[in-house]
C-alpha positions in Angstrom: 0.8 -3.5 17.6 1.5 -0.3 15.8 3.6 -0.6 12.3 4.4 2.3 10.2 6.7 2.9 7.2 9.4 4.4 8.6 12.9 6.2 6.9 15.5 6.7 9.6 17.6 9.8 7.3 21.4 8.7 7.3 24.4 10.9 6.4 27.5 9.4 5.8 31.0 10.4 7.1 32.3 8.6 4.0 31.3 10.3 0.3 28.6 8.4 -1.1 25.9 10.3 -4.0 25.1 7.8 -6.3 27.7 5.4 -5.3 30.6 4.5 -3.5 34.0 6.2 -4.3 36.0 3.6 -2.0 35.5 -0.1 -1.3 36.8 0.5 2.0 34.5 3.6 2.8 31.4 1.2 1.4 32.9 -1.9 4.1 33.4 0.2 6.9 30.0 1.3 6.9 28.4 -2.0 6.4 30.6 -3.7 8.4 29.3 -1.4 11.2 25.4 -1.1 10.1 25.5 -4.8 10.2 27.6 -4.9 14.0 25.1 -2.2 15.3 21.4 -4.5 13.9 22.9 -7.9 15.0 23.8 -6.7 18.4 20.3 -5.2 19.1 18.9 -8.9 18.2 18.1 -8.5 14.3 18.7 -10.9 11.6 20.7 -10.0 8.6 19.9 -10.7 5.3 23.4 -9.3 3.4 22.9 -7.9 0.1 24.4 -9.4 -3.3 26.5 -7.2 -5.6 25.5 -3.9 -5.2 22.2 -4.1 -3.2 22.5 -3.2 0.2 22.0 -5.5 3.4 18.3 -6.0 4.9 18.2 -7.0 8.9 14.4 -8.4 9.7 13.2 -8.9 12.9 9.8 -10.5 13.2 7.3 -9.2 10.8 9.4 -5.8 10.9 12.3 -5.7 8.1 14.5 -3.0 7.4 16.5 -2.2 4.3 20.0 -0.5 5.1 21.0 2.0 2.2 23.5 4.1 2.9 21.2 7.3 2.8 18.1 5.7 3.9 17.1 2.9 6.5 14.0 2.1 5.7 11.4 -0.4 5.9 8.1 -1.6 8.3 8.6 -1.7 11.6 6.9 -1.2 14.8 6.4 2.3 16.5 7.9 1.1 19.0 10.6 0.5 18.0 12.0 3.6 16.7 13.5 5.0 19.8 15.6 2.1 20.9 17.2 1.8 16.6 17.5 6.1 17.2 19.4 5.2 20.5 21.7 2.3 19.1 22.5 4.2 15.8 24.1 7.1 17.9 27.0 4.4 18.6 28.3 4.2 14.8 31.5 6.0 13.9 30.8 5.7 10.3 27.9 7.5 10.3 24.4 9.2 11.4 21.1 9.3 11.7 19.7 13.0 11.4 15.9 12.4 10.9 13.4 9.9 10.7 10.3 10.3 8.8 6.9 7.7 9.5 4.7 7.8 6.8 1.7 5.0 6.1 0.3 2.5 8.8 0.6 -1.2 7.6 -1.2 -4.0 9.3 -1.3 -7.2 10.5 -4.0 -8.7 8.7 -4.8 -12.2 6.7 -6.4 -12.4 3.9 -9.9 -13.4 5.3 -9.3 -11.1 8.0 -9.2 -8.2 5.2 -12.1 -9.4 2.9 -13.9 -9.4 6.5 -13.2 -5.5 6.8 -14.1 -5.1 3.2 -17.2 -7.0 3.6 -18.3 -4.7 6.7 -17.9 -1.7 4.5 -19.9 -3.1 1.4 -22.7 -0.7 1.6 -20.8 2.3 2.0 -18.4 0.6 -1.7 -21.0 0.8 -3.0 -22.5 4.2 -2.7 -19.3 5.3 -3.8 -19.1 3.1 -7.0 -22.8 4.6 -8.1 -21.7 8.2 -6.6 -18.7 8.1 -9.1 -20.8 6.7 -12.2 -23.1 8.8 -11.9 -23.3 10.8 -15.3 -25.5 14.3 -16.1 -27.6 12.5 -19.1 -28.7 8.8 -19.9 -26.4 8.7 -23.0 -23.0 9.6 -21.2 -21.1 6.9 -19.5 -17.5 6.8 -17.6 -15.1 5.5 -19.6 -11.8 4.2 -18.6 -11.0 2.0 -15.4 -12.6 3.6 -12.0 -12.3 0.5 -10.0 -8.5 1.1 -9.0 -9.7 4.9 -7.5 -12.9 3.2 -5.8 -10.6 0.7 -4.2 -7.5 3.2 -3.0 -10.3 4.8 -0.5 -10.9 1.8 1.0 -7.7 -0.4 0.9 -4.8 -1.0 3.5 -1.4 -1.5 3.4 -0.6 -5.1 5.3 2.2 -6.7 6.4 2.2 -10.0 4.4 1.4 -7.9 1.1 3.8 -5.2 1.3 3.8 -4.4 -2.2 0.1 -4.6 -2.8 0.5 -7.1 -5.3 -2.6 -9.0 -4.4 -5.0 -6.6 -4.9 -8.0 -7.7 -2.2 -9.6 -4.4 -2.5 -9.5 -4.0 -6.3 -10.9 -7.4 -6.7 -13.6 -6.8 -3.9 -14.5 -3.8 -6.1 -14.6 -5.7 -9.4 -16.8 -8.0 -7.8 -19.3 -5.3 -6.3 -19.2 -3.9 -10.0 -20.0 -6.6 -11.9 -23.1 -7.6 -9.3 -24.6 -3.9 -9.9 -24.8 -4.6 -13.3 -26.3 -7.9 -13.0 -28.9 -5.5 -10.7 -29.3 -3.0 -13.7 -28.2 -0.5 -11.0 -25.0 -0.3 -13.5 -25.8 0.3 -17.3 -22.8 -0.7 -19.7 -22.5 0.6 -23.3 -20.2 0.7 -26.2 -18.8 4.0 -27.4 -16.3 4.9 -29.7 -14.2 5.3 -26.8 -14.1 2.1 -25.8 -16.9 0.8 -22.7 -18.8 2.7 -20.8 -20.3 2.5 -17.9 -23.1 4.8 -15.6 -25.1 4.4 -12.7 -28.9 3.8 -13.5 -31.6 7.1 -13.4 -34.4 6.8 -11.3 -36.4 6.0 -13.9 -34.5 3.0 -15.1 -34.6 1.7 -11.3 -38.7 1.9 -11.3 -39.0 0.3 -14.5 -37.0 -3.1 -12.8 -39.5 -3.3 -10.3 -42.3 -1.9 -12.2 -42.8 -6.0 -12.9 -43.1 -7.1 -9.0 -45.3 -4.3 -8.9 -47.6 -5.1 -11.2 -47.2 -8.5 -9.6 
């Protein structure tokens, strides 16, 4: 199953910019937002005060703003909610836009898929350290732009606030130092850090050599 975010565009036939200018424009159109979901089998999930209503239906969830209904849903889905919002008085739907593919994964299931891509982290973690001279380093966090190439958006972390792939990264970092494939220094700019030169990698095994 195929989920994307998606924003179906919606044009009042009420004025709304900012805001409402009627309490009976703002009821008529969620009255009928909420009449239109419900009949076509979704769950609502009225908003409080001024936060608009969300309808869910399985994983998918939807929040209804009265320029914007957007949300996660399935591909499939799009046509049949294009087809059921041409019934409303109150307003339309002129566009939809998909952007990002989410999916349905645990978190084993994602460490898994990180874990299967390991090597490849890696080469980028010591492809992105990698400094001109021994006595430059990277300063500054590179473990969030490492972990952007390789994460996913998922359906039970909608807002990313886990952080599987950063922490994967972190992890994969702190074992190439242990390796002395990383070299860590202090600088007046705070910690560094730079991927090891050749001849730093043949002095670690110049022992087993000589072994």
């Amino acid at each position: 199953m195929e989920y994307k975010k998606v924003y179906f565009r919606i044009r009042s036939r009420y004025q709304f910019n900012s805001g409402w200018t009627c309490e009976r424009d703002a009821a008529g159109f969620r009255e009928e937002s909420r009449h239109l979901f419900q009949n076509a089998g979704w769950q609502l999930h009225p908003g409080r005060s001024s936060i608009s209503d969300t309808v869910t239906k399985g994983l998918q969830e939807l929040y209804l703003h009265p320029m914007n209904f957007s949300g996660v849903i399935q591909l499939d889905e799009i046509f049949g909610i294009q087809e059921f919002l041409k019934k409303a008085d109150s307003f339309h739907c002129y566009s939809v836009d998909c952007y990002e593919r989410y999916w349905e994964l645990t978190d084993e299931e994602y460490r898994t898929q990180l874990e299967r891509q390991r090597e490849e982290i890696i080469r980028t973690i010591l492809e992105r350290c990698r400094t001109k001279r021994k006595n430059l380093y990277i300063t500054g966090s590179f473990v969030m732009n490492v972990a952007q190439k390789f994460s996913v958006h998922r359906l039970c972390d909608k807002e990313g606030r886990k952080n599987l792939a950063n922490r994967f990264v972190e992890e994969l970092v702190e074992q190439l130092i242990r390796e002395g494939r990383l070299v860590t220094a202090k600088n007046p700019n705070g910690p560094g850090i730079r991927t090891a030169t050749d001849a730093e990698l043949r002095a670690l095994l110049q022992p087993a050599f000589e072994a």
